[in-house]
Backbone as CSV, one residue per row, in Angstrom:
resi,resn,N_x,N_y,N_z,CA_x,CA_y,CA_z,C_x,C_y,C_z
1,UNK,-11.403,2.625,-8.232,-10.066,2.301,-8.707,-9.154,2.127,-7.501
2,UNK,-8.564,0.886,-7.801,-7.346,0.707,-6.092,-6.069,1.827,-6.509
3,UNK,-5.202,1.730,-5.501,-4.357,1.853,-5.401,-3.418,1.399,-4.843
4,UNK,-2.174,0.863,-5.623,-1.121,0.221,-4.978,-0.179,1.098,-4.315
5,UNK,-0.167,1.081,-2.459,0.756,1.554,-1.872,1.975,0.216,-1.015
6,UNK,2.953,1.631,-0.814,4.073,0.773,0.129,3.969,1.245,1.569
7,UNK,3.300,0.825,2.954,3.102,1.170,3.609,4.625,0.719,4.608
8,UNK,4.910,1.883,5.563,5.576,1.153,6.211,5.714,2.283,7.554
9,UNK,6.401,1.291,8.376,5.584,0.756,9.621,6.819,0.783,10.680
10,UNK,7.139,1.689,11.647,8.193,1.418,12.054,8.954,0.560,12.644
11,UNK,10.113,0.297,12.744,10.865,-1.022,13.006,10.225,-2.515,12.125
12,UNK,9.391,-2.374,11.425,9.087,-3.477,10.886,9.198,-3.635,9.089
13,UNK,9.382,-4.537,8.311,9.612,-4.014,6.761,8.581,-3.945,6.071
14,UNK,8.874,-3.167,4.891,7.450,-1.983,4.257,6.498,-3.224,3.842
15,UNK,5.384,-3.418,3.687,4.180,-3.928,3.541,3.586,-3.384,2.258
16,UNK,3.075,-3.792,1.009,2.508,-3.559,-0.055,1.257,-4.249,-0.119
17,UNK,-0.211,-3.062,-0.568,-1.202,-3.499,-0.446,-2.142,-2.614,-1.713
18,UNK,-3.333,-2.796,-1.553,-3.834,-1.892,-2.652,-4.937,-1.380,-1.606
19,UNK,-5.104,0.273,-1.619,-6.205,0.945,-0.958,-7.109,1.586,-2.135
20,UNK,-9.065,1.535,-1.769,-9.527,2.117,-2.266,-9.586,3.740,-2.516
21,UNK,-9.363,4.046,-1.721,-9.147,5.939,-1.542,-7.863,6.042,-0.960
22,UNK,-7.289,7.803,-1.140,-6.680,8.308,-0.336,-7.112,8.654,0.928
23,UNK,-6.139,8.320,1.873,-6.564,8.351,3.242,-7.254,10.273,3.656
24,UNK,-7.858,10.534,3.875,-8.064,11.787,3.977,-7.287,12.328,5.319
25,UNK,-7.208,13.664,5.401,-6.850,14.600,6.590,-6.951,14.137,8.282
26,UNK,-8.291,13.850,8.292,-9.301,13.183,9.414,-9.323,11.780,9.713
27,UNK,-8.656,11.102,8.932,-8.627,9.771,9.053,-8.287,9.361,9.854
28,UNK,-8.008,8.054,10.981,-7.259,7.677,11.875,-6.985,6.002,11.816
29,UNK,-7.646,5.722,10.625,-7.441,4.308,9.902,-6.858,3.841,8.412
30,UNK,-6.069,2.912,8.335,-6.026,2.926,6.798,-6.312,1.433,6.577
31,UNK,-7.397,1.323,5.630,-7.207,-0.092,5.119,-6.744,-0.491,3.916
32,UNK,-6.146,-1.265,4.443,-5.078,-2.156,3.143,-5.374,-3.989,2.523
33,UNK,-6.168,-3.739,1.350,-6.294,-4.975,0.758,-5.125,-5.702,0.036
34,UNK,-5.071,-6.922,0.037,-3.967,-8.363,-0.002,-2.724,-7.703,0.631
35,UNK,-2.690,-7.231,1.874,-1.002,-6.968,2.522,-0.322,-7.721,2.275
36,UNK,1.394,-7.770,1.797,2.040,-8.767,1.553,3.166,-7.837,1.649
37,UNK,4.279,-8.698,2.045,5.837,-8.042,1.817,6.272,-7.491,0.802
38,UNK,6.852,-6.749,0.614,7.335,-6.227,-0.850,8.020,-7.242,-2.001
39,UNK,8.647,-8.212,-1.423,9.076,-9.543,-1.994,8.026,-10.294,-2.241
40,UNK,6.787,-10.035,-2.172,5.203,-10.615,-1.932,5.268,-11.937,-1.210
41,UNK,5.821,-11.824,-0.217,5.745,-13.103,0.758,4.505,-12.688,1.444
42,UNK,4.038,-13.584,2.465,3.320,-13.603,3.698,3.854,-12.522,4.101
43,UNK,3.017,-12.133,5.259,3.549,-11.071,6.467,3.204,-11.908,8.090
44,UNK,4.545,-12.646,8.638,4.444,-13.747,9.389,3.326,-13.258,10.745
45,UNK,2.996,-12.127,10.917,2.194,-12.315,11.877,0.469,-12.124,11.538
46,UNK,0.478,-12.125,10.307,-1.109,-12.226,9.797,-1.418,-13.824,9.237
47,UNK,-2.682,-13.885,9.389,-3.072,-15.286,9.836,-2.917,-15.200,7.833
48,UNK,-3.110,-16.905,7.386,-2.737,-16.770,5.592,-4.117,-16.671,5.034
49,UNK,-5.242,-16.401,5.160,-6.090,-16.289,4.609,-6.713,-14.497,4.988
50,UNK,-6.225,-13.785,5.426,-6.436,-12.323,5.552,-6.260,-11.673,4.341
51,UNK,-7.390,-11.240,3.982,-7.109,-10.593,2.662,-7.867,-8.832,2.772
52,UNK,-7.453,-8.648,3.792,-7.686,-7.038,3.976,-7.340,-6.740,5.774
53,UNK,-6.575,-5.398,5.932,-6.405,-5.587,7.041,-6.369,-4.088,7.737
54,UNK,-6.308,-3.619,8.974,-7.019,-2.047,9.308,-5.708,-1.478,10.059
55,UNK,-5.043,-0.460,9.999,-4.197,-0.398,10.768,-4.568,1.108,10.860
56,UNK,-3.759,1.044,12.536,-3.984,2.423,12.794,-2.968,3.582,12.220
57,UNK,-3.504,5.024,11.983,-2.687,5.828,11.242,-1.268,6.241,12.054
58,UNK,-1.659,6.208,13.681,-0.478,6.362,14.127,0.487,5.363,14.429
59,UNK,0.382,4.604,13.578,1.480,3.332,13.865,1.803,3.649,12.403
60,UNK,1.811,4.326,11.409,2.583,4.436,9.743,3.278,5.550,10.295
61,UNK,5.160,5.379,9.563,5.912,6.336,9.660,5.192,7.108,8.360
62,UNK,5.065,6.413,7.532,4.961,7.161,6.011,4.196,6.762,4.871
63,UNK,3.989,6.624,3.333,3.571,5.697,2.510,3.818,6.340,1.182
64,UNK,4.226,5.028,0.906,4.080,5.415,-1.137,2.834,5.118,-1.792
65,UNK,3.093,5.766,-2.843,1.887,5.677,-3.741,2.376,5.309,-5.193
66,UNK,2.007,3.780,-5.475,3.227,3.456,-6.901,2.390,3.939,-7.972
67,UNK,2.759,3.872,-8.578,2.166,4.206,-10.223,1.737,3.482,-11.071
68,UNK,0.117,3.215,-11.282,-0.383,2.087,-12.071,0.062,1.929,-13.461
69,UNK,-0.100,0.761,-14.117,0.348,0.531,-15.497,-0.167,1.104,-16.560
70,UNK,-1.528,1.451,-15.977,-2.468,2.435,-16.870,-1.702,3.530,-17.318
71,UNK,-1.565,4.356,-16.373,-1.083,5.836,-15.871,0.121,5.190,-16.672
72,UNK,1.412,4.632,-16.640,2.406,4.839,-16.872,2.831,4.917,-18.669
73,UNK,1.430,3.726,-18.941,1.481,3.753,-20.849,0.420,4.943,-21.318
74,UNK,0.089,5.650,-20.700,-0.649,6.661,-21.073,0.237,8.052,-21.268
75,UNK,1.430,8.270,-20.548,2.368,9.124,-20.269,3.645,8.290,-20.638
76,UNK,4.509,8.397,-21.457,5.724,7.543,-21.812,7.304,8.432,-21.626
77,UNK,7.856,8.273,-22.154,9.197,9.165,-22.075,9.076,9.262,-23.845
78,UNK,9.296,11.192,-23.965,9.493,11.231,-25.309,10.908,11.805,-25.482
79,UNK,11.238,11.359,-26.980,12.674,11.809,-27.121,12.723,12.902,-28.487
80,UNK,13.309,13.678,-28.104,13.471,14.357,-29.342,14.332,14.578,-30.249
């Protein structure tokens, strides 16, 4: 199962991709399949046919982890 994160990257704007796992403890890589801008543009310095890409862990300030559509209609807001 992927996961859609918001990776981002300092001085540069956040990057949205889908990763197979959570990065573990030990890691020192993260790979990120279809990277694209959050506006889902290109990301001007990746060539246009890259459709997975490796970055190192110490170049991420941080990352989100969005919430699939699955997960979100499975759990709803109830009212009482």
């Amino acid at each position: 199962m992927a996961f859609t994160i918001i990776l981002h990257l300092p001085g540069e704007p956040s990057i949205v991709g889908e990763i197979d796992e959570y990065p573990k403890n030990d890691d020192t890589i993260l790979t990120i399949n279809n990277p694209r801008l959050r506006d889902g543009k290109d990301i001007h310095y990746l060539e246009a046919n890259v459709t997975k890409v490796i970055w190192p862990l110490t170049r991420v300030a941080f990352i989100e982890i969005l919430e699939n559509a699955d997960e979100e209609a499975l759990i709803g807001f109830v009212r009482e």
